[in-house]
LODOSE-83314 format. One line per 4 residues: number of its first residue (from 0); for each residue x negated, y negated, z negated of C-alpha. Coordinates in Angstrom, 1 decimal. Layout:
NUM	X,Y,Z | ...
END
This chain:
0	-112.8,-104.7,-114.5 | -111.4,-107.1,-117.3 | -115.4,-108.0,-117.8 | -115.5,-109.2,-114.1
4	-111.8,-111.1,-114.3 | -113.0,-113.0,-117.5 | -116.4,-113.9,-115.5 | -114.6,-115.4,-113.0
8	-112.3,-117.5,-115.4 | -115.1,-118.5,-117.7 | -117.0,-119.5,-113.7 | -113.8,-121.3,-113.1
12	-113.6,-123.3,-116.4 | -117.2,-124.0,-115.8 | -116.6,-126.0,-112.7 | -113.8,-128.0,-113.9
16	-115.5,-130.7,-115.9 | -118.3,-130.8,-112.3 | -115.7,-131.1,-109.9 | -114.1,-133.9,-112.3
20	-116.8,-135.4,-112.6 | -117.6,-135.5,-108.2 | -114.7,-137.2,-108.0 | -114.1,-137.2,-104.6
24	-114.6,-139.6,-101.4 | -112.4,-142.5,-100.5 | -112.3,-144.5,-97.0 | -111.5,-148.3,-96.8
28	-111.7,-150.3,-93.9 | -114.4,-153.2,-93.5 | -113.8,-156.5,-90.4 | -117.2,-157.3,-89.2
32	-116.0,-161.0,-89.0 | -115.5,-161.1,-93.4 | -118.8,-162.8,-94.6 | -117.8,-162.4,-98.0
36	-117.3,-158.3,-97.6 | -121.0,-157.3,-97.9 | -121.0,-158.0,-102.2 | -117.4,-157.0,-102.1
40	-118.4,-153.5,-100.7 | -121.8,-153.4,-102.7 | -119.6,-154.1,-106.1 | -117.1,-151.3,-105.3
44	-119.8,-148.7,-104.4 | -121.1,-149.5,-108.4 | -117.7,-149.0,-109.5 | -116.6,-146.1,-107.5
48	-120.3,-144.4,-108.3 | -119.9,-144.4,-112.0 | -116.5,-142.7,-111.7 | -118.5,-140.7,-109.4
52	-116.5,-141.0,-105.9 | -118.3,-141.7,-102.8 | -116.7,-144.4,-100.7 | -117.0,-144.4,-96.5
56	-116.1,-147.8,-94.6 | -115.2,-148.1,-91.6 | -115.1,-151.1,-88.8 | -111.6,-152.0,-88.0
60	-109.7,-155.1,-87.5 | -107.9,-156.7,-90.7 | -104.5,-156.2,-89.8 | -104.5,-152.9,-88.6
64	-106.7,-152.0,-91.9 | -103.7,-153.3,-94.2 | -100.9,-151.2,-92.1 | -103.3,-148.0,-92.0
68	-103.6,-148.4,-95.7 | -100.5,-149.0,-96.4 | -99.1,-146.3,-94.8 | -101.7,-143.7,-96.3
72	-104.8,-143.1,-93.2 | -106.8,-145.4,-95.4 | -107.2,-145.0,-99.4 | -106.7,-149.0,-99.7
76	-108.1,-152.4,-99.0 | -112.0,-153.8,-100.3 | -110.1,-157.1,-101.1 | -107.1,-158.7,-100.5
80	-105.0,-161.8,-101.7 | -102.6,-161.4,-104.7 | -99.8,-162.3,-102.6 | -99.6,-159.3,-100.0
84	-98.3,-156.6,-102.8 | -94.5,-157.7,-101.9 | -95.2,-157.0,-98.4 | -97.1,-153.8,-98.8
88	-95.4,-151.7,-101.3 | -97.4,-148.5,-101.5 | -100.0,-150.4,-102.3 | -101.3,-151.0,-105.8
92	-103.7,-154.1,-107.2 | -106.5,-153.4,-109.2 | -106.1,-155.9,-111.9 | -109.5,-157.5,-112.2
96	-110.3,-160.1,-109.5 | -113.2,-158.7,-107.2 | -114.7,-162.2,-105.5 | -113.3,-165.5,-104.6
100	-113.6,-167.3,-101.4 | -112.7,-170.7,-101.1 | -110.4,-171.6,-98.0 | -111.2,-174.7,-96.0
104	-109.0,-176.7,-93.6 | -110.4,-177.2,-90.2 | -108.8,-180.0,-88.4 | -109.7,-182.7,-85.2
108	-109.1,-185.4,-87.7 | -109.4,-186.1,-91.2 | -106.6,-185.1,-93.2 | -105.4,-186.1,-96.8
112	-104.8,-182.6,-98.3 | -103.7,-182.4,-101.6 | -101.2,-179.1,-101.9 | -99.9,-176.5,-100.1
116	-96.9,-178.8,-99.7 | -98.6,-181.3,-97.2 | -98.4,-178.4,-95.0 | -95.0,-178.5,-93.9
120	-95.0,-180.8,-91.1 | -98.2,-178.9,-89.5 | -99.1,-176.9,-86.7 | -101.7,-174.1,-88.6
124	-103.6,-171.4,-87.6 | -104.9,-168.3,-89.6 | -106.7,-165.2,-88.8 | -104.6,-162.3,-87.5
128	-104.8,-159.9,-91.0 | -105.1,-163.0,-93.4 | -101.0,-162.6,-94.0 | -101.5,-163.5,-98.1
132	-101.7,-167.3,-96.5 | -98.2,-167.0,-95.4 | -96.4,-166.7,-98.8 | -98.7,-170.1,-99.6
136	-97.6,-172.1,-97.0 | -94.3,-173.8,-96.8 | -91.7,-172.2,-94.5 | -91.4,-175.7,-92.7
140	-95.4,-175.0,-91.4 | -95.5,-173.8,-87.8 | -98.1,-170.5,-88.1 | -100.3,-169.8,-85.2
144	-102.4,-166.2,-85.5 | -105.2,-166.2,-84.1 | -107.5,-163.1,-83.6 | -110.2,-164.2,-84.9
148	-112.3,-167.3,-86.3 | -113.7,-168.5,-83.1 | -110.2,-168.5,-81.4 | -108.9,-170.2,-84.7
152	-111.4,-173.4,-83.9 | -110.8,-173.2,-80.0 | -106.9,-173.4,-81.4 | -107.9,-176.3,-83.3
156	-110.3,-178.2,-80.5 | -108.0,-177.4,-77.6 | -105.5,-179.6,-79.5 | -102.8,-176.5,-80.3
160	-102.7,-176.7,-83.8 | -103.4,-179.6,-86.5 | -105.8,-177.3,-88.4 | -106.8,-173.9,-89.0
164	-106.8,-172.2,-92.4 | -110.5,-170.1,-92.9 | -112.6,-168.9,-95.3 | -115.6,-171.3,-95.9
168	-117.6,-168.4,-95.6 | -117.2,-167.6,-92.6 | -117.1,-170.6,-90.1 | -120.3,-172.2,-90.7
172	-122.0,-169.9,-88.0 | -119.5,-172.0,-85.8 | -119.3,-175.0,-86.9 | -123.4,-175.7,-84.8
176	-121.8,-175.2,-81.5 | -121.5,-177.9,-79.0 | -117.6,-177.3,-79.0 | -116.6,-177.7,-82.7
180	-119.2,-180.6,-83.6 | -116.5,-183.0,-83.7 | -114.5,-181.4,-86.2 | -113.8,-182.0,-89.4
184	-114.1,-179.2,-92.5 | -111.9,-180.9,-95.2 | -112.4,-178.9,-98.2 | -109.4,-178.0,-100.6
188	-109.3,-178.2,-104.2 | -106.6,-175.8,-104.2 | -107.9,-173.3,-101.9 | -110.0,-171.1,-104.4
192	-108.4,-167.8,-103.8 | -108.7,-164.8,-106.0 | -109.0,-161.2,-104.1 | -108.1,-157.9,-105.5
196	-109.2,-154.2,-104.7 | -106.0,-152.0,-103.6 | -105.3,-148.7,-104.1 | -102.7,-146.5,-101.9
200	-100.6,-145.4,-104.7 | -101.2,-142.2,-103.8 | -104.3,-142.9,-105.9 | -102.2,-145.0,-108.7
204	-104.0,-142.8,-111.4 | -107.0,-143.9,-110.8 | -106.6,-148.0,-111.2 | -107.0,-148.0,-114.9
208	-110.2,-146.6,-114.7 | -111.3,-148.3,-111.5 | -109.9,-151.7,-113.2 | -111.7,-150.6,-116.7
212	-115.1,-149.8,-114.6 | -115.1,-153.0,-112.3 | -114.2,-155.0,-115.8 | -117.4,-153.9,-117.4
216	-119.4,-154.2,-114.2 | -118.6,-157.9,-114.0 | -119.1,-158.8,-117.4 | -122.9,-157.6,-117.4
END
């Protein structure tokens, strides 16, 4: 008898250090319309591999991928701006910027743009889910949400806001149609925006390693 209960603890002990080492599997949610999300996805699949997790994502609109993550369905967001972690407090930033997009105004006229500031008197549009923009805006800016970046433009040409705030990435499919050839794309020196990984903090543990991992990975 006591031969098989230590064969079973030294079988136990023995899969310790394996299932450690699995790690486990994490789900994040992924918008279709987020050009940049592809490497984004691609870096964290590295990262989470070495540590060895396996990572599912699934399709689901922006907004409702920061509330399902915040509130736990979803283990945390691929990327997000710095500025949402007062507004989502179970979630926690991986410390080590994942990608950059820069963020272009969109407008029926050429603007002079030179801060955040010149914003105030303006009617602007973001994407619904794009809520880090609000906290750079100033409170004196009228904020239209749109659901998506083709709405955003129509906002724009249909003469309902000034300008729209997007990522560059992601209008030029657009920006050929008949409709939008007469706008302008007035790039801002002051829209290069770092994006972080998030964690629910359910999974606080494991930011170190994932910010130690993604860290080494970028500096290769």
């Amino acid at each position: 008898m006591k031969t098989i209960v230590c064969a079973v603890i030294l079988l136990a002990c023995l899969a310790m250090p394996v299932q450690a080492k699995a790690g486990g599997h994490l789900v994040f949610g992924v918008s279709e319309q987020m050009a940049f999300s592809d490497n984004a996805r691609q870096l964290l699949q590295r990262v989470y591999s070495s540590l060895g997790y396996t990572l599912e994502f699934r399709p689901i609109p922006m907004l409702r991928s920061l509330k399902e993550a915040n509130n736990g369905r979803l283990d945390g967001e691929i990327c997000r701006m710095q500025a949402i972690a007062s507004q989502y407090a179970n979630l926690v930033r991986v410390g080590v910027p994942l990608c950059t997009i820069q963020v272009v105004a969109v407008a029926a006229q050429p603007l002079e743009l030179s801060g955040w500031e010149d914003f105030a008197d303006l009617r602007v549009a973001r994407r619904r889910g794009a809520v880090g923009l609000n906290s750079m805006l100033p409170s004196e800016a009228t904020v239209m949400v749109a659901p998506d970046v083709q709405k955003a433009l129509d906002f724009v040409a249909g003469g309902r806001v000034d300008v729209a705030l997007l990522a560059r990435s992601n209008i030029y499919p657009w920006m050929h149609a008949s409709q939008y050839k007469q706008l302008h794309v007035i790039p801002l020196q002051f829209g290069r925006i770092s994006l972080y990984h998030y964690l629910h903090k359910d999974h606080a543990d494991l930011v170190p390693r994932v910010e130690s991992a993604l860290r080494d990975l970028l500096s290769q």
